[in-house]
C-alpha positions as CSV (number, residue, x, y, z in Angstrom):
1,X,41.4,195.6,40.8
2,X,42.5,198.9,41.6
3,X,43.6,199.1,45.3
4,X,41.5,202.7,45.8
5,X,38.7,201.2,44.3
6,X,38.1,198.1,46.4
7,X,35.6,199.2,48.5
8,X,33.0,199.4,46.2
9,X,33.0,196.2,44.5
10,X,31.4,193.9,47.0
11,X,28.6,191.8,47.5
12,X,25.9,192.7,44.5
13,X,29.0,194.8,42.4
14,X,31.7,192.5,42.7
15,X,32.0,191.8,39.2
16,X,32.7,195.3,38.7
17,X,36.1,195.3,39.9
18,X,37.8,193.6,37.1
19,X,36.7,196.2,34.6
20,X,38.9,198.8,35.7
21,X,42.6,198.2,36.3
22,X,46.8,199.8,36.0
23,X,49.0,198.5,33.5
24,X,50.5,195.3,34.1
25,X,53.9,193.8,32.9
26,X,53.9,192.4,29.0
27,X,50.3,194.0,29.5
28,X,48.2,193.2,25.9
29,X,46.0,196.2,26.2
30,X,45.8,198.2,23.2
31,X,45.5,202.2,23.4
32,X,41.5,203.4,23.2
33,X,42.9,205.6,20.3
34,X,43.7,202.6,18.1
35,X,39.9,201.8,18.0
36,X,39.5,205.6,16.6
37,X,40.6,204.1,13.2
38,X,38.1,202.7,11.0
39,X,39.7,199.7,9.8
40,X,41.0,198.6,13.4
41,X,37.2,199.5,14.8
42,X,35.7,197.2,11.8
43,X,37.7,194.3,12.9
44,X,36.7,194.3,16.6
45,X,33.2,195.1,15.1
46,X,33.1,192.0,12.8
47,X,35.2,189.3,15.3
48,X,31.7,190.1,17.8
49,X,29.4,189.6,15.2
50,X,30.9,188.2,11.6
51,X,27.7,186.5,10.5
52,X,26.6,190.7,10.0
53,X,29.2,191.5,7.8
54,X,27.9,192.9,5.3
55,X,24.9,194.3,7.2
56,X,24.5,198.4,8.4
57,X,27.9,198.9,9.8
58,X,26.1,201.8,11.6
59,X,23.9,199.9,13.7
60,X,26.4,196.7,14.3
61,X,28.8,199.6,16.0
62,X,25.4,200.8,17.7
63,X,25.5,197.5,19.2
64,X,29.2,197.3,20.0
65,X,29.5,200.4,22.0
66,X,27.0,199.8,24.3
67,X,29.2,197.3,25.9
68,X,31.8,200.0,25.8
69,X,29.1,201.9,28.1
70,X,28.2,199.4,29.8
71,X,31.5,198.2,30.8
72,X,33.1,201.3,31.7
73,X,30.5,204.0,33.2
74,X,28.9,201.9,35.8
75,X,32.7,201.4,38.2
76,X,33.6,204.9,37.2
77,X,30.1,206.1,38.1
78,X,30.4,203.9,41.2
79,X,34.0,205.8,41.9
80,X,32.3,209.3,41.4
81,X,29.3,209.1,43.4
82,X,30.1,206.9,45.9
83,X,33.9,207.2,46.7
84,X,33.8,211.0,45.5
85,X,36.7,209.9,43.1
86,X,37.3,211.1,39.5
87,X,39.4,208.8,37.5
88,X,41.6,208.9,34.6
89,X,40.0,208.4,31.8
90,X,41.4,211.2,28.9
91,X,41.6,209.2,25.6
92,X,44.8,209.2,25.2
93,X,46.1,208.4,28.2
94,X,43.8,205.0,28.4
95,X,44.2,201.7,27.4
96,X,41.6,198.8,26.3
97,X,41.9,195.1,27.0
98,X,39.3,193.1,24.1
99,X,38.1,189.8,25.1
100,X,38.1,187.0,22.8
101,X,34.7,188.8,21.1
102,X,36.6,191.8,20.3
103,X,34.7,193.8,23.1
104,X,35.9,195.7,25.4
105,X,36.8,193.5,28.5
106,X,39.0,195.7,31.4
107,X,40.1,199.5,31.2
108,X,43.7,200.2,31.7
109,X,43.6,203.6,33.5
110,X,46.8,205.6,33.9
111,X,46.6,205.7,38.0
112,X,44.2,205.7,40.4
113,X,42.4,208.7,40.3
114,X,42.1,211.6,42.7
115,X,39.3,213.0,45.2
116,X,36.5,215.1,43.6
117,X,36.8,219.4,43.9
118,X,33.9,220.1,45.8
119,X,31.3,222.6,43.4
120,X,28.1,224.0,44.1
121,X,27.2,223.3,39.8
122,X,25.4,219.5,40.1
123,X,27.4,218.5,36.3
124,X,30.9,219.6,37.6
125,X,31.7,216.1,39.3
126,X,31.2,215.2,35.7
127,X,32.8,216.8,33.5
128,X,36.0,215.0,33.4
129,X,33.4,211.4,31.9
130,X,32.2,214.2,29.7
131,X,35.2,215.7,28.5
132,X,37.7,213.5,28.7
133,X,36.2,210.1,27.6
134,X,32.7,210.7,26.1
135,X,33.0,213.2,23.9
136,X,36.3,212.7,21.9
137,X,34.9,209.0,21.6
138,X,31.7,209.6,20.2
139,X,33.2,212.3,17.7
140,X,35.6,209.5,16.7
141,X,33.5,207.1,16.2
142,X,31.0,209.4,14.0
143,X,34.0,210.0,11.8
144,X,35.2,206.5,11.8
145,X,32.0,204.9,10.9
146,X,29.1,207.8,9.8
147,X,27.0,207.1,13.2
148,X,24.8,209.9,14.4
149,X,26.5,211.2,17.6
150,X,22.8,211.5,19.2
151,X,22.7,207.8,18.8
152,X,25.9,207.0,20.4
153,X,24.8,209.3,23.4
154,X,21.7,207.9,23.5
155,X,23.4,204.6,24.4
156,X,25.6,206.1,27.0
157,X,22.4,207.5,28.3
158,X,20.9,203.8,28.9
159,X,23.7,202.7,31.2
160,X,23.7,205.9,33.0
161,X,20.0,205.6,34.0
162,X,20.3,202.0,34.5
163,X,22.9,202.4,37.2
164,X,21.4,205.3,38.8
165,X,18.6,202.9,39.7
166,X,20.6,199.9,40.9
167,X,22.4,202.0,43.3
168,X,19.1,203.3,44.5
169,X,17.7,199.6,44.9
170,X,21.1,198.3,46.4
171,X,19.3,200.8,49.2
172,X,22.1,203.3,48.8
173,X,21.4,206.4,50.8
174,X,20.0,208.9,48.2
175,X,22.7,211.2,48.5
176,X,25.2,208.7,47.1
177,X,23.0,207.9,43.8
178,X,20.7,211.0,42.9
179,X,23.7,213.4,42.0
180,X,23.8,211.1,39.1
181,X,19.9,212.1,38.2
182,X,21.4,215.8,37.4
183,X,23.2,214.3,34.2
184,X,19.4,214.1,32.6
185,X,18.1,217.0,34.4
186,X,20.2,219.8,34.0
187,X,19.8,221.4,30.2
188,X,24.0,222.8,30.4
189,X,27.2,222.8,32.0
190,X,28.5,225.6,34.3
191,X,30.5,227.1,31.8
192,X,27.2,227.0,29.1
193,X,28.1,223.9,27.2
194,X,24.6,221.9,26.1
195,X,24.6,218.7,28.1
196,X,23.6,215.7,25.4
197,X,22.1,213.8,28.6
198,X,19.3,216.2,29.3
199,X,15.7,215.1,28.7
200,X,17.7,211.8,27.3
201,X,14.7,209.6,28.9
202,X,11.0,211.0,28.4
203,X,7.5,209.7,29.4
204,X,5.1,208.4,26.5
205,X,1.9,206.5,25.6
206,X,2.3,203.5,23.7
207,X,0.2,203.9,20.6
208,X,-0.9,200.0,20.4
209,X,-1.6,199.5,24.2
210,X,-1.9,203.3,25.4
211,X,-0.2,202.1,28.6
212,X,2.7,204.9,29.5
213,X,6.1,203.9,29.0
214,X,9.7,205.6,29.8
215,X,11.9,205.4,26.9
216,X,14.8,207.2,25.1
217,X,14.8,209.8,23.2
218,X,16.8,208.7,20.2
219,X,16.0,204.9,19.2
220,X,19.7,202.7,18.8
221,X,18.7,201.8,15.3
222,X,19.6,198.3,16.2
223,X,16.4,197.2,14.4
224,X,18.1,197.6,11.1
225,X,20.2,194.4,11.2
226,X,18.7,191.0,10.3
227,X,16.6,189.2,13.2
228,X,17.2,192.1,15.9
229,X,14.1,192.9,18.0
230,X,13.6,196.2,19.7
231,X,15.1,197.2,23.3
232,X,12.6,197.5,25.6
233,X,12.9,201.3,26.3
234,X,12.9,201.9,22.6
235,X,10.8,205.1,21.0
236,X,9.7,203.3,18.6
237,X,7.8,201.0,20.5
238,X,5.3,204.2,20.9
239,X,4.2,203.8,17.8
240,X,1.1,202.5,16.2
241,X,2.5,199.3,14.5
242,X,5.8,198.5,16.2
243,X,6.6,195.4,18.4
């Protein structure tokens, strides 16, 4: 665990801690950029799932980088909101420990971060995720493999959301979890740049139950591999037909 970072990963988010760490001696992490290359991201892709080789590459890297989402933006959204700390997370400067699935298992960040700058614009405190991490990822991984960006940040989406509401019902004061609401509220950046979060969750009637559900806006396309059910905040469960 990183020492700065120890306060938040008690109690309920204790298992958070080892997903974020500094280089060790002999460390085995490999740099994020290696998986940038399409034959090294195919072999991570097919040790966590061979029985789908063969299958849509597409959505079996769908798939995979949701645990890349998953894994890494709930500590560092943990260290922005909460400890008011933005952390190191420029692509070439981090590093990627795979478990024995081939999916991403710690984060090997380059130090420990420093304190937020203070800014009246509510996406500021973010732009470094954005920037630094997100965006050069996602365009890598379009070009690596032919997935849609909007897809890709569709997934990040579903974490972000996620977390937003288990730091609310940890019983966080809301000041410490509803800056993260801005990242699907606010349509741009201060300097003008679109924000691919915004309107990333929307309210609609189910077609087959006309009950009202909150789902993405882009679907993960995870149906398109053998035996795979749809998630449960999928758009396509709004329509007449799907299960």
């Amino acid at each position: 665990m990183i020492p700065a970072l120890a306060p938040l990963f008690q109690g309920g988010f204790s298992s958070y801690g080892s997903l974020l760490r500094l280089a060790e001696p002999n460390d085995s992490a490999i740099p994020l950029t290696d998986l940038f290359d399409a034959r090294r991201l195919r072999q991570s892709l097919y040790q966590f799932r061979p029985d789908l080789k063969g299958e849509d590459e597409r959505a079996l890297l769908s798939i995979w980088s949701k645990y890349y989402f998953l894994r890494l933006l709930p500590p560092v959204l943990a260290a922005n909101l909460i400890l008011q700390r933005a952390l190191p997370l420029a692509v070439d400067a981090l590093a990627i420990e795979l478990d024995e699935q081939g999916l991403p298992g710690a984060f090997v960040l380059p130090n420990e971060g420093q304190l937020l700058v203070p800014s009246e614009h509510p996406l500021s405190r973010f732009e470094g995720i954005m920037r630094d991490n997100l965006q050069p990822v996602i365009t890598a991984w379009q070009q690596a493999l032919g997935l849609s960006p909007r897809v890709l940040w569709s997934n990040a989406s579903r974490y972000i959301h996620w977390f937003t509401g288990e730091l609310k019902g940890a019983g966080l004061p809301e000041m410490l979890w509803s800056p993260g609401l801005a990242l699907f509220a606010q349509p741009a950046f201060e300097n003008g740049e679109r924000n691919p979060f915004f309107g990333a969750y929307q309210d609609r009637m189910n077609a087959n139950t006309g009950t009202l559900l909150t789902v993405r806006r882009t679907c993960c396309i995870r149906f398109r591999l053998p035996d795979t059910a749809l998630c449960e905040d999928c758009p396509r469960l709004c329509r007449k037909g799907m299960t």
